[in-house]
C-alpha positions in Angstrom: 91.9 158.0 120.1 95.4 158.8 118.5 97.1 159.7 115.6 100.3 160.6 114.3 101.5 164.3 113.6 105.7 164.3 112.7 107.4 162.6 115.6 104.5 163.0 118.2 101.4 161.0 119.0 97.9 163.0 120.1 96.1 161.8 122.6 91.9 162.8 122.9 89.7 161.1 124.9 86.8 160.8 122.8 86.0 160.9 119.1 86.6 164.9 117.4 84.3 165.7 115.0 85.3 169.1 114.7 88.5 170.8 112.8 91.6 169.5 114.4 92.7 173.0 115.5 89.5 174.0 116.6 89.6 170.5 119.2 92.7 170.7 120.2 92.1 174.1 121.7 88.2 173.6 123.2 88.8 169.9 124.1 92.6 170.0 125.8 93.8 167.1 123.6 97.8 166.5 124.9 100.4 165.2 123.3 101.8 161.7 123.6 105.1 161.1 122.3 104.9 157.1 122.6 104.0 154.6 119.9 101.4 151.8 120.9 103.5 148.9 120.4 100.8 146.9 117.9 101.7 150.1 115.4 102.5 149.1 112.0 104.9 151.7 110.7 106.8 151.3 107.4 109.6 152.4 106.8 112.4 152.7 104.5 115.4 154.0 106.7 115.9 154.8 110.7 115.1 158.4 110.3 111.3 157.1 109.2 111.3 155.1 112.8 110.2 156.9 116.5 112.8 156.9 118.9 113.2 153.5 120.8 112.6 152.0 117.2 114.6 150.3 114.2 113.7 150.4 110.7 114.0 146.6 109.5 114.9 146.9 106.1 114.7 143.4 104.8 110.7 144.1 105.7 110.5 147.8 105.3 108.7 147.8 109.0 109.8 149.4 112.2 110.3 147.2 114.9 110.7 148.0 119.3 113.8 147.9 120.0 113.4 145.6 122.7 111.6 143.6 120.2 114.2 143.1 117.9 114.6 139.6 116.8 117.8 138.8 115.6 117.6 134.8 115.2 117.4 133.1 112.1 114.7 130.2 111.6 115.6 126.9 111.4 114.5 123.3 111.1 112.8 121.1 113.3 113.3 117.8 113.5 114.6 115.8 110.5 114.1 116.3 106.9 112.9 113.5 104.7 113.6 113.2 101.5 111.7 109.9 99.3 112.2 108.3 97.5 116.2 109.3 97.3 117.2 107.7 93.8 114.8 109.2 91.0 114.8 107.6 87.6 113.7 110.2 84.4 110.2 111.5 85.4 109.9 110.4 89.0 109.0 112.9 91.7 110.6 112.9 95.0 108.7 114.6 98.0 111.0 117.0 101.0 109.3 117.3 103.8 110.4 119.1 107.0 109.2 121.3 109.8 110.3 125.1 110.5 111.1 126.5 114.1 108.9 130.0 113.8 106.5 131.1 111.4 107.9 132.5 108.1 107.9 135.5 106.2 107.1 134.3 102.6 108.0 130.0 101.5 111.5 128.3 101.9 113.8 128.6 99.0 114.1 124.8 98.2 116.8 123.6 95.3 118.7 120.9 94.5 122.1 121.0 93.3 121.8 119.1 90.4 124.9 120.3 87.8 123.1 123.6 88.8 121.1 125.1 91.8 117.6 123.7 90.7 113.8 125.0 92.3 111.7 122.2 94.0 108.0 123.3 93.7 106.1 123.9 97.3 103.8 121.2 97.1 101.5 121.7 100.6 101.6 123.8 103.6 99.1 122.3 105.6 98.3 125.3 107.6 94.3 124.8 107.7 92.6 121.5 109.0 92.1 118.5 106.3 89.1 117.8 105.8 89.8 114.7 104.0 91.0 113.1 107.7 89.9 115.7 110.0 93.6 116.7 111.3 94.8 120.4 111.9 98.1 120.7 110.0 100.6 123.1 111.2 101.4 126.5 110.1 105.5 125.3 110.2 105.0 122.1 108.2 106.1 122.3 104.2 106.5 119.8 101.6 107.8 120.4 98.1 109.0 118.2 95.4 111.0 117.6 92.2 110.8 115.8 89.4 113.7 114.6 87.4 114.2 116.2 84.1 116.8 113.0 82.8 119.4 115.4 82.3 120.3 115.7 85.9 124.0 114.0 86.5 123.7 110.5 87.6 125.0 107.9 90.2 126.3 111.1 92.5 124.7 113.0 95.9 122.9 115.8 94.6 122.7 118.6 97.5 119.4 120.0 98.9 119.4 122.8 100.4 116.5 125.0 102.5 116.9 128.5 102.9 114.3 130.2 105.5 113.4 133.7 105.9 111.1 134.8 108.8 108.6 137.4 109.6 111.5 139.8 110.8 113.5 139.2 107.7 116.0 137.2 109.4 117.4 134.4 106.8 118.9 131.4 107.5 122.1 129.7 105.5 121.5 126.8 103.5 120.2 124.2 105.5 119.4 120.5 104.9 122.0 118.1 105.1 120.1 115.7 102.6 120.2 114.6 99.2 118.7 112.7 96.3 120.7 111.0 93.7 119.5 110.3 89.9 120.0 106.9 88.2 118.6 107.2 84.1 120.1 103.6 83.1 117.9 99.9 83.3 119.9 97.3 85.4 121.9 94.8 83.4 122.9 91.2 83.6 126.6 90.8 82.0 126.4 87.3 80.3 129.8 86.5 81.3 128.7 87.1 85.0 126.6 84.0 84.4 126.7 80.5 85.6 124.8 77.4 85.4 125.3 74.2 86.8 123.4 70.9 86.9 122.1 70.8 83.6 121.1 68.3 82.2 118.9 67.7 85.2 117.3 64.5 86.2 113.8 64.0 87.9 114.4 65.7 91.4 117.8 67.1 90.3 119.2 70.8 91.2 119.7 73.0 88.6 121.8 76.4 90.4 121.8 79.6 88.5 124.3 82.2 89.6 124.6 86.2 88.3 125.7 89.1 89.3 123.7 92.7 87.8 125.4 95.9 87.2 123.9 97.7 90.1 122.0 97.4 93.5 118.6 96.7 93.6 115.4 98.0 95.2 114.0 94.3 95.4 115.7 90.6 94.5 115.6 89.9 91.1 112.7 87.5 89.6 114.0 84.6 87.8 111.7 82.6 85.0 112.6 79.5 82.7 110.7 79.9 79.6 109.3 77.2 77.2 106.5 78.7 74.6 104.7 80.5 76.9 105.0 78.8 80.0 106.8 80.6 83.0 108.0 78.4 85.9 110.0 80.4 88.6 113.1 79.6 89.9 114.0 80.1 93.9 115.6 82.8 94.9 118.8 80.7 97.3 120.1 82.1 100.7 123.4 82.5 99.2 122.9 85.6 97.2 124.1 88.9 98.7 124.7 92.1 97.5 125.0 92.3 93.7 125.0 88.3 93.7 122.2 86.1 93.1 121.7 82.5 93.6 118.7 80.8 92.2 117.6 77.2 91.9 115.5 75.1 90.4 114.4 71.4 91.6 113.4 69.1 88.1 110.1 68.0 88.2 110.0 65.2 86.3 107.4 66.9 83.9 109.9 69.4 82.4 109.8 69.9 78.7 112.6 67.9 77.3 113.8 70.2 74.2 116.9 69.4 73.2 117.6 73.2 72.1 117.1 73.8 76.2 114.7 75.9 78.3 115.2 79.6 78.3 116.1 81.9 81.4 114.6 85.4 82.0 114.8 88.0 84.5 112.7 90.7 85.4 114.6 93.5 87.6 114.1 96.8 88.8 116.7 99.3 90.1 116.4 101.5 93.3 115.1 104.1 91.4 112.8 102.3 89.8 114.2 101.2 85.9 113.2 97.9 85.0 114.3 95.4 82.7 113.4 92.3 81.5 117.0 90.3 80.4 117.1 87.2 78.5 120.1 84.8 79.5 122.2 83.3 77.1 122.3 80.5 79.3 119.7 77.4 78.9 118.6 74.3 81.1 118.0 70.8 79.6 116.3 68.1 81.2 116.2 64.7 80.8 114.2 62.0 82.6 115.3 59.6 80.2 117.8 57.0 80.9 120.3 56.0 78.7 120.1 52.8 76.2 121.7 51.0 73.2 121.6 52.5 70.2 121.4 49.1 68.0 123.0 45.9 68.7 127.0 45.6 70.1 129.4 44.0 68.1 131.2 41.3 69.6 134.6 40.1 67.9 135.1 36.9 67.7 131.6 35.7 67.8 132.9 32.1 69.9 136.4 32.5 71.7 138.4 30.0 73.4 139.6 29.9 76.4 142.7 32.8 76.4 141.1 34.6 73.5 141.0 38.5 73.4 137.4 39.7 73.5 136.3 42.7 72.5 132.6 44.6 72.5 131.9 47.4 70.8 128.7 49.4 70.9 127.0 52.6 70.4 125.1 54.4 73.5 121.8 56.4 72.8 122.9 59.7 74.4 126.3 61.3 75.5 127.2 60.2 78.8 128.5 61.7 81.7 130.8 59.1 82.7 132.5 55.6 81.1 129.7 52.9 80.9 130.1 49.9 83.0 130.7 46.5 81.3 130.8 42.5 82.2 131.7 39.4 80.9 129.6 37.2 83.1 131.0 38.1 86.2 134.5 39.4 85.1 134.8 43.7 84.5 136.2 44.6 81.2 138.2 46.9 80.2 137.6 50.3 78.4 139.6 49.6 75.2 138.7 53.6 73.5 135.7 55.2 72.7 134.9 58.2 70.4 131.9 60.3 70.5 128.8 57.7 72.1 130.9 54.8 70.7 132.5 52.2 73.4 135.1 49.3 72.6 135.8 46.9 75.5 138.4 43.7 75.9 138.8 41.5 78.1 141.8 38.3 77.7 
C-alpha cells in the first residue's frame, strides 16, 4: 500500500494494522518519493503539486508534466442549425459534435441585440432505448426559442465555447447563424395584375403579384364565390418574389356581375402566415352578346342614292366595334356612345 506524508510517498508491502511508527520500525516500510500516476491530487497552486507535476488551476488538480494537455476542444464536423429563420415562439435546434470529452456543457448563445443562452437540450451519452442506438458522449444539441423582441431580417451570431477536462477553453466557435422574421407576408395591391377578364368558356384568366418577402413554399391562390374555393395554377413563369397564376374558365363559372374574389394563403420562411384578399376580381361570361330591343332604321324605304342609317343598342359592352351589313355591302360606323351604335351607308 501507500500513502502520502509531506512530499514523500511510503511504500509497505502488506496491510499495517499497527501504529504507524511502531510499523515502520518492525516492518522496514521505505520511502517512495514517486506519485502513482492515476493520483488525484488537488490543488490550488504549484507548491501543493510533487515535483514532475503542475497545479492546473482552471481544475484545481495536478496534472504529470508529461501529461500536460495544452489543446483546446473543438468541433467536429459541421454545425447545424434549423430551422434558420424563427418567427415569435418557434424553437430552433444546434446540433454539433465535440473533438474530446468535456469538462462541464458548451457555453451556447446567440447574439441577438445581446449575447443570449440556448438551453442544452440532449447529450445523448447513454443508449436510446426508444431506437436502440448508443449516442455519443461528444454529441450535444441545444435550442432557442424566440422571445419576438429579438432584431429582425439580420444574421444573428451563434457562438460555442468549449471547455475540456484539463480546463483548456476554446474561442467562440460556430460560424453559424439564425435570423428572426416577426412580420406576416404581404401582397401590395398595386403589385397586382389581372388580365383576361371577362373570360369566356375555355378562356385564360393570368393573375400576376409580387409579396413583400421570400417564401418557404409558393403561394396558394383561391377565387372565391360564397363559399366555394376553386384554385388557380400556379404558372412556370413565376420566380423569386413573382408569381404567375392562371385560371382556365370552365364554362360553369358563376357569372356575378360584382366579380369573383381572389385570396391567397401564404407563409414566410419562418413560418407567418397570412391569408390576403385581392382587390382585384374575375368576371366571366359565357354569354354572347345580343340586341337590346329593336334597331332603328332612318328612312324606313330609301331610294336608290339615299343615306341609310341603323341605330341600335347592344345587350352588353363590347370589346370591339360590332360588324354591320346592308345585304351584302359593310357599313360604316357613323358614332356610338356607351352600348349604342349608328351606322350609314349611301
Amino acid at each position: 500500500m501507500a500513502f502520502r506524508r509531506s512530499a514523500s510517498w511510503i511504500s509497505c508491502p502488506f496491510v499495517l494494522s499497527l501504529p504507524l511508527v511502531i510499523a515502520l520500525g518492525l516492518f522496514g516500510c521505505s520511502s517512495d518519493l514517486s506519485v502513482p500516476s492515476e493520483a488525484q491530487l488537488g490543488c490550488a497552486s504549484a507548491a501543493d503539486c510533487p515535483s514532475g507535476w503542475a497545479c492546473n488551476e482552471k481544475v484545481s488538480r495536478c496534472i504529470k508534466t508529461e501529461n500536460i494537455d495544452s489543446t483546446a476542444p473543438a468541433i467536429q464536423g459541421e454545425v447545424t442549425v434549423a430551422p434558420a429563420v424563427l418567427k415569435k415562439g418557434a424553437k430552433a435546434t444546434v446540433t454539433f459534435s465535440v473533438s474530446e470529452e468535456l469538462s462541464k456543457p458548451p457555453v451556447v448563445t446567440v447574439n441577438a441585440g445581446t449575447d443570449r443562452l440556448l438551453t442544452l437540450a440532449s447529450h445523448p451519452a447513454g443508449r436510446d432505448e426508444a431506437n436502440g442506438e448508443v449516442g455519443s458522449p461528444l454529441a450535444y444539441v441545444f435550442s432557442y426559442a424566440a422571445a419576438g423582441d429579438e432584431p429582425q431580417n439580420v444574421e444573428s451570431a451563434i457562438s460555442i465555447v468549449l471547455t475540456d477536462k484539463s480546463g483548456n477553453e476554446s474561442g467562440k466557435l460556430s460560424g453559424k447563424s439564425v435570423k428572426f422574421d416577426f412580420i406576416k407576408p404581404e401582397v401590395p395591391a398595386d403589385k397586382v395584375f389581372v388580365t383576361g377578364s371577362p373570360a369566356k368558356k375555355d378562356g385564360v384568366v393570368t393573375v400576376k403579384f409580387t409579396v413583400s418577402e421570400p417564401l418557404a413554399a409558393a403561394p396558394v391562390v383561391n377565387l372565391t364565390h360564397a363559399s366555394r374555393l376553386t384554385p388557380l395554377a400556379l404558372d412556370a413563369a413565376s420566380s423569386g418574389v413573382d408569381y404567375v397564376f392562371t385560371y382556365t374558365a370552365a364554362g360553369t363559372d358563376p357569372e356575378d356581375p360584382a366579380g369573383l374574389g381572389l385570396t391567397v394563403d401564404l407563409a414566410d420562411e419562418a413560418g407567418n402566415a397570412a391569408t390576403v384578399k385581392l382587390e382585384k376580381t374575375i368576371l366571366f361570361d359565357f354569354t354572347a352578346p345580343s340586341l337590346a330591343g329593336e334597331p332603328v332604321v332612318q328612312p324606313p324605304v330609301a331610294k336608290a342614292g339615299s343615306l341609310v342609317s341603323v341605330t341600335f343598342e347592344a345587350s352588353e359592352e363590347l370589346s370591339g366595334d360590332p360588324v354591320v351589313t346592308l345585304g351584302t355591302v359593310l357599313m360604316s360606323k357613323g358614332g356610338a356612345s356607351g352600348k349604342t351604335y349608328t351606322y350609314s351607308h349611301v
